[in-house]
N, C-alpha and C positions, 0 to 999 in steps of 0.2 A: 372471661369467655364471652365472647359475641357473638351471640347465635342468627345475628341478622345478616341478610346479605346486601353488598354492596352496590352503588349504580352501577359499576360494570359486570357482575355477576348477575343483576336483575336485566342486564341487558344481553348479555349471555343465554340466559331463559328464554326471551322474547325472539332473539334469533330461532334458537331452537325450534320453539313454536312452532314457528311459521315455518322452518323448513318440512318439520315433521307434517304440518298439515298440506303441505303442497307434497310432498313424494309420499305418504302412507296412504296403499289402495284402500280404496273405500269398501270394496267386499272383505278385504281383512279384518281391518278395524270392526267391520259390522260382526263377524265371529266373536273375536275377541272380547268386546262390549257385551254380547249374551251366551259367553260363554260354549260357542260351538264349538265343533272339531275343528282341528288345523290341522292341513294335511302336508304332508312332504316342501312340494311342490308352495304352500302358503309361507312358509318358517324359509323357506329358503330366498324363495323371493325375497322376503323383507331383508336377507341375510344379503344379499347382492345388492342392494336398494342403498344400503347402509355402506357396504364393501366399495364400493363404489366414491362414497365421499370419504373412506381412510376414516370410516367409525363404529365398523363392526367390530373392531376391539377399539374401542372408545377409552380405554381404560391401559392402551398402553403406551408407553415414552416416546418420542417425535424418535427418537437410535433405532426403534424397529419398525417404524413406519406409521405407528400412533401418533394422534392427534394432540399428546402429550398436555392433555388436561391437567385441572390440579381435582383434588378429591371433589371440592364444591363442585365445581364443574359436571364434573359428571355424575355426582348427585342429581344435580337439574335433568340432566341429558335420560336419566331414568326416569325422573319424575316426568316431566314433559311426553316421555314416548308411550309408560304405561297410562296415565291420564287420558293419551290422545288414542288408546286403544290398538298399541302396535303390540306385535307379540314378544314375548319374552324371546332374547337373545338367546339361544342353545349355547348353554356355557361349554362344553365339551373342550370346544376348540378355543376361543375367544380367550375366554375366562380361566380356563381351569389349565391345560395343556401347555395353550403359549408361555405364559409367566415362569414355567418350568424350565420348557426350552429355551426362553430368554435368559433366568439365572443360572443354568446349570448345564445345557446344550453347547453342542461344538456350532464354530461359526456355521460349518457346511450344515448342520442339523436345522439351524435359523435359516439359511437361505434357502431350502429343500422345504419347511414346512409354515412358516408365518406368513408366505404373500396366499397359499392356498387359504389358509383359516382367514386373512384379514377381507379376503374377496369375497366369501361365503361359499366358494367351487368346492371345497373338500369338509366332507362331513363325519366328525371325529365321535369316537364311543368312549367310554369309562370303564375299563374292566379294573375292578377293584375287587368287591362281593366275590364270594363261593361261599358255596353251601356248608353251613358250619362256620365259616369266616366273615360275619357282617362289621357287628362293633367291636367282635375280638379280630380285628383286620389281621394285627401282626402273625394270625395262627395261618394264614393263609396256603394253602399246599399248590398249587399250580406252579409247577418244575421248569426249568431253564436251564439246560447243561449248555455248556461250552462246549462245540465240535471244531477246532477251527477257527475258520472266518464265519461262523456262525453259532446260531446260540439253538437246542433241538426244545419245543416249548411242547408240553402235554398237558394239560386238566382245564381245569371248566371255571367259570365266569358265571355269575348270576345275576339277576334283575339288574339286568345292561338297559339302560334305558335308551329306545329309540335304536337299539343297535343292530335292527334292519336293515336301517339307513346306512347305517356305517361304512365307510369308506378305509377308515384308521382308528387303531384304538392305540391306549395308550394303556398300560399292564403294567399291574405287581405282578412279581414273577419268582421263584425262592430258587436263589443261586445257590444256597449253602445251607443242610441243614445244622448243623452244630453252631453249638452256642447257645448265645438269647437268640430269639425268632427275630426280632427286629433286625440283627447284623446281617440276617443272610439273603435279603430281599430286593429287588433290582427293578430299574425302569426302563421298560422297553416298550419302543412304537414298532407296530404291527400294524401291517400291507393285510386288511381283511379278505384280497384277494387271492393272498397266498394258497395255496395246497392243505389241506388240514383241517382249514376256519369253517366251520358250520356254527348256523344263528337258529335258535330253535324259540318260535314265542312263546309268549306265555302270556295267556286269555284268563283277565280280570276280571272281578265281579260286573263293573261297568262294561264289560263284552267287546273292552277294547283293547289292540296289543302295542303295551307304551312297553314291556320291558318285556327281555328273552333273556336265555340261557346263549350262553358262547364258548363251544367248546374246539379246544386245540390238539389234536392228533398228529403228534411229530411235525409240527411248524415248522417251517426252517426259517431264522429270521436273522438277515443280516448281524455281524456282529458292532458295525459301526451306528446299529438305530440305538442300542443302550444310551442311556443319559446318566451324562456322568458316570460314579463310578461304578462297578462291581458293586454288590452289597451294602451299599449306598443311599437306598430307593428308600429303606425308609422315612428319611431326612426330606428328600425330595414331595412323598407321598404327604407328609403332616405340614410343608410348605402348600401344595396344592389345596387341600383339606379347609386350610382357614380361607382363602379364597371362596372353597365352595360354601361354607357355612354361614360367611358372610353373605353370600347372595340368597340365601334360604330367607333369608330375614324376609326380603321384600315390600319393604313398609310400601310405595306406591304403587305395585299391585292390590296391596290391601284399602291401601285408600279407593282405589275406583269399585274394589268389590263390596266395600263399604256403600258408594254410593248406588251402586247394584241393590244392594240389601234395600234401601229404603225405599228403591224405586217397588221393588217386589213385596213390602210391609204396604206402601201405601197405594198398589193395584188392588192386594186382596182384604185390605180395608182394616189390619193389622196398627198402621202407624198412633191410630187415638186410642189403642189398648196401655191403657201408662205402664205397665210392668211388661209390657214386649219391648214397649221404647225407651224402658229403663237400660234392656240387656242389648239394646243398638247402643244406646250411650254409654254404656261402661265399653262396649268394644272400642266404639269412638276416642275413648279418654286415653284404651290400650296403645291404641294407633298411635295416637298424637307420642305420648310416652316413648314409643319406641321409635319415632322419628325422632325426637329430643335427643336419644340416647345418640342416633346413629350423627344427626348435629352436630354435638361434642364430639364424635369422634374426627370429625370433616374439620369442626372447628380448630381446633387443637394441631392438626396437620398442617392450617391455613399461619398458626401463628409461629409453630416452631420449624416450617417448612420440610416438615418430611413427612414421605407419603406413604413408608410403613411401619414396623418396628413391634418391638413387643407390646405397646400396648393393643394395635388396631389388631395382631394377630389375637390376643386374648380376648378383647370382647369378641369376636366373630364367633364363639360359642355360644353368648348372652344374645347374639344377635338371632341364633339361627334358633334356639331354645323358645323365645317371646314371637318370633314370628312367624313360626311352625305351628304354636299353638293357637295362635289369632287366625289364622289360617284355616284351622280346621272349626273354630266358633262363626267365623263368618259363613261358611260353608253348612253348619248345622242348626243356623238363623234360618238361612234360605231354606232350610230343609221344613221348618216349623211354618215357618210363614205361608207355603204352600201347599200343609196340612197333606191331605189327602192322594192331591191332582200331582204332588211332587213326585213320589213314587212310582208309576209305573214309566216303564224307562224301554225304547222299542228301536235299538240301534239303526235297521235300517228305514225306518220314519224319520229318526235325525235327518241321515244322511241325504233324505230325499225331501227336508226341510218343510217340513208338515206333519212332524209327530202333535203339532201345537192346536191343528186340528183334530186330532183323537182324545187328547186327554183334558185339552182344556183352553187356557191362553198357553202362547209359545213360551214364554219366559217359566216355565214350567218343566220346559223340556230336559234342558242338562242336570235339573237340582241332583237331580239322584245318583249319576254318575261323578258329576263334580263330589259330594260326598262321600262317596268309598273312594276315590279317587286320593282326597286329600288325608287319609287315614295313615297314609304312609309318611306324611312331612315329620310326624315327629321320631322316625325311625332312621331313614334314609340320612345321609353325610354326615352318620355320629349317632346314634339315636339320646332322647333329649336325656336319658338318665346317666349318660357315661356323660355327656355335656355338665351335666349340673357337678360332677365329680370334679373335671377338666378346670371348670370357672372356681370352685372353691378353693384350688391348688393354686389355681396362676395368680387367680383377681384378689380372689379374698385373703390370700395366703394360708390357708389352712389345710 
């Protein structure tokens, strides 16, 4: 296994670079780097910005219009963009939706819905969650009868993330209840501007609204947006699933939050405390470690040329397990480090970008939201205990 990269992949990089530093706005980036709001209007841009050069799904085949990388590749393509402080790609569409529609979609489904997602114009939701149904997904109860040419959808959706925004969502939906629960479950995209659709928020500890409730009152929804078949979805849903777990990981967000941390250890005078810079350095080591892991997975792709298969779908469990949890340790360093000043958290002072004159220096400002914020990583796409079950079955065999 060679975990190094090539002259043409280090040249690969160096392209990147420089393109990201020539098209990433510079008030973006500055969010992103100390962690402010990004609002609608900032995530989308960047999502057009990218759409644009056919690499907002960076990650998919040249047959649908992707730029048809190989896994290294776009390893860099992420390391490169969160380093240089671009925002995270809203996987809804890109990430999680397309690859669906690409293995399991009618041609007409691909050509109706991958030029909007790859352009960044159409902004996609997750309804998976209801209430009662997180990591026991398969219990899920939101109904989908067959009328016809159409399918009549009733029940509710929860912690939809961003699904304000939404334009389309993409649903579990239970066509059948008899049986095992998994057989009777279906994948349908939904027109949020249907008749029906109400989005109701829901206001976080951090007093912001990233996630809502989505509820369907006699929908009517085409019967040709099903993907694939009848009863089918849940095959379809644990294909999507390791996609999304695998991004949970996010080792190069962690590395620049990493370098976040010591910028804020070494303002409030933290960094020559040997046992605070002990607990940056064992995070550090975490890091490194779990980019090694996700290496091997890149690497191994690089030699036997294929870009998925059971094992990349098996760690994406291990992935999202180790880097949910670094996720919230980085998060509760910055918390320590700013002791006191971290704490008081005064939403519309963010927004009018001078809370940093009320409570102290600016880099003070988000701690306190960034941490309730990331409380939820190790729950959301799995939570990490049914993960550790999941990886002991597939990986370890037990």
């Amino acid at each position: 296994m060679d975990l190094t990269f090539t002259s043409e992949e280090q040249a690969f990089r160096e392209r990147i670079r420089g393109w990201v530093a020539q098209h990433l706005p510079a008030d973006i980036s500055h969010k992103v780097h100390n962690a402010l709001h990004l609002t609608r209007d900032d995530m989308q841009r960047w999502a057009r910005i990218l759409g644009k050069e056919g690499w907002h799904g960076y990650g998919w085949p040249k047959a649908f219009g992707g730029p048809g990388w190989t896994a290294i590749e776009r390893h860099l393509f992420e390391e490169e963009c969160a380093l240089a402080g671009a925002p995270r790609i809203v996987p809804f569409g890109p990430v999680m939706v397309a690859p669906v529609i690409m293995a399991f979609g009618t041609p007409e489904q691909q050509q109706r819905h991958l030029p909007g997602i790859m352009s960044g114009d159409v902004w996609w939701s997750q309804g998976y969650s209801e209430p009662g149904s997180g990591s026991d997904l398969a219990s899920l109860k939101c109904k989908a009868e067959r009328r016809g040419d159409y399918y009549i959808v009733n029940g509710q959706k929860t912690w939809t993330t961003l699904g304000q925004y939404g334009e389309w969502i993409f649903c579990l939906v239970r066509t059948n209840s008899e049986g095992r629960q998994q057989a009777g479950i279906s994948f349908l995209l939904i027109d949020m501007k249907t008749p029906g659709v109400s989005v109701r928020p829901i206001v976080l500890l951090d007093g912001s609204v990233e996630v809502n409730e989505v509820w369907f009152d006699n929908v009517e929804v085409p019967a040709d947006n099903l993907v694939g078949e009848e009863n089918k979805g849940w095959t379809y849903a644990k294909y999507l699933l390791a996609h999304e777990r695998a991004g949970i990981g996010e080792v190069n967000r962690a590395k620049r939050e990493l370098e976040r941390l010591k910028r804020i250890a070494q303002l409030e005078g933290l960094y020559e405390d040997g046992r605070f810079r002990d607990q940056i350095a064992l995070l550090e080591v975490d890091i490194v470690a779990l980019e090694m892991l996700i290496l091997r997975v890149v690497s191994a792709s690089r030699s036997t040329g294929k870009e998925s298969g059971k094992q990349t779908l098996d760690v994406a469990g291990l992935l999202k397990i180790r880097g949910s949890e670094i996720q919230q340790r980085y998060t509760e360093l910055m918390m320590l480090a700013g002791g006191p000043f971290s704490v008081p958290f005064v939403a519309e002072a963010m927004e009018g970008g001078w809370q940093g004159d009320v409570v102290g220096a600016a880099h003070f400002a988000p701690l306190t939201g960034s941490y309730f914020n990331y409380r939820k990583t190790t729950i959301y796409g799995g939570s990490n205990e049914v993960q550790r079950n999941i990886v002991a079955q597939t990986v370890l065999g037990s």
